[in-house]
N, C-alpha and C positions, 0 to 999 in steps of 0.2 A: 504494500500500500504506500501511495505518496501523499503526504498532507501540501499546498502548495498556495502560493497567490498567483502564479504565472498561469496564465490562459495557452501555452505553451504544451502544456501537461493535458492539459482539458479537450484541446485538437488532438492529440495522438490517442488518448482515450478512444475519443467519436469514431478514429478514421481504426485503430487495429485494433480495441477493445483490451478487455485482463487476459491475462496480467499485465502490467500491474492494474490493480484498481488504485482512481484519482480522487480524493478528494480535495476539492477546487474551494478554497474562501475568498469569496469577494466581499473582501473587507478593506477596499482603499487602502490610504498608507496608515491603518492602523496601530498599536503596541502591541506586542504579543499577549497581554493580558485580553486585548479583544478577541484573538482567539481561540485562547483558553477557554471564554467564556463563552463566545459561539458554539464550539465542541463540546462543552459541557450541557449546555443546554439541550442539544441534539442527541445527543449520548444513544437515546434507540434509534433514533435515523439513523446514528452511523454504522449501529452494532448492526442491524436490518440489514443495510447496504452491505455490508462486508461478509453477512450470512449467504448474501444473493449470490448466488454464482454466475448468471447472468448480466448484473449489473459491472458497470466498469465505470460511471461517473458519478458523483454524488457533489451537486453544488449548495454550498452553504453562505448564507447572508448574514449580515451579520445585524440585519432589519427582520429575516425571516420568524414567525412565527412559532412557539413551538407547543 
C-alpha cells in the first residue's frame, strides 16, 4: 500500500490497478497532523479498501464526511 498527496500514484493506480493499492489524500499543502487525522477518521474506509481485493484506489479528503 502507498499513502501519498501526489496524483502521480493515483494515474498508475487507474491505468494498471494493485498492486500496489493507492491511497491518495487530497489535503493541499497540509501538516501531517491533517493526515493523521483524515486517516483516523476513515479508519473503516480504509480497512474496507484494503480488504477489497479489487479495489486499487481509495481517495480521501480531508473535507470528506465520515
Amino acid at each position: 500500500m502507498i499513502l501519498s498527496k501526489d496524483g502521480d500514484f493515483a494515474d498508475m493506480a487507474l491505468i494498471y490497478g494493485a498492486p500496489p493499492k493507492i491511497i491518495r489524500l487530497r489535503i493541499g499543502n497540509s501538516p501531517w497532523q491533517t493526515a493523521a487525522e483524515v486517516i483516523s477518521k476513515n479508519a473503516m474506509v480504509v480497512q474496507s479498501f484494503l480488504d477489497d481485493p479489487e479495489s486499487s484506489l481509495l481517495v480521501l479528503n480531508d473535507f470528506q464526511p465520515t
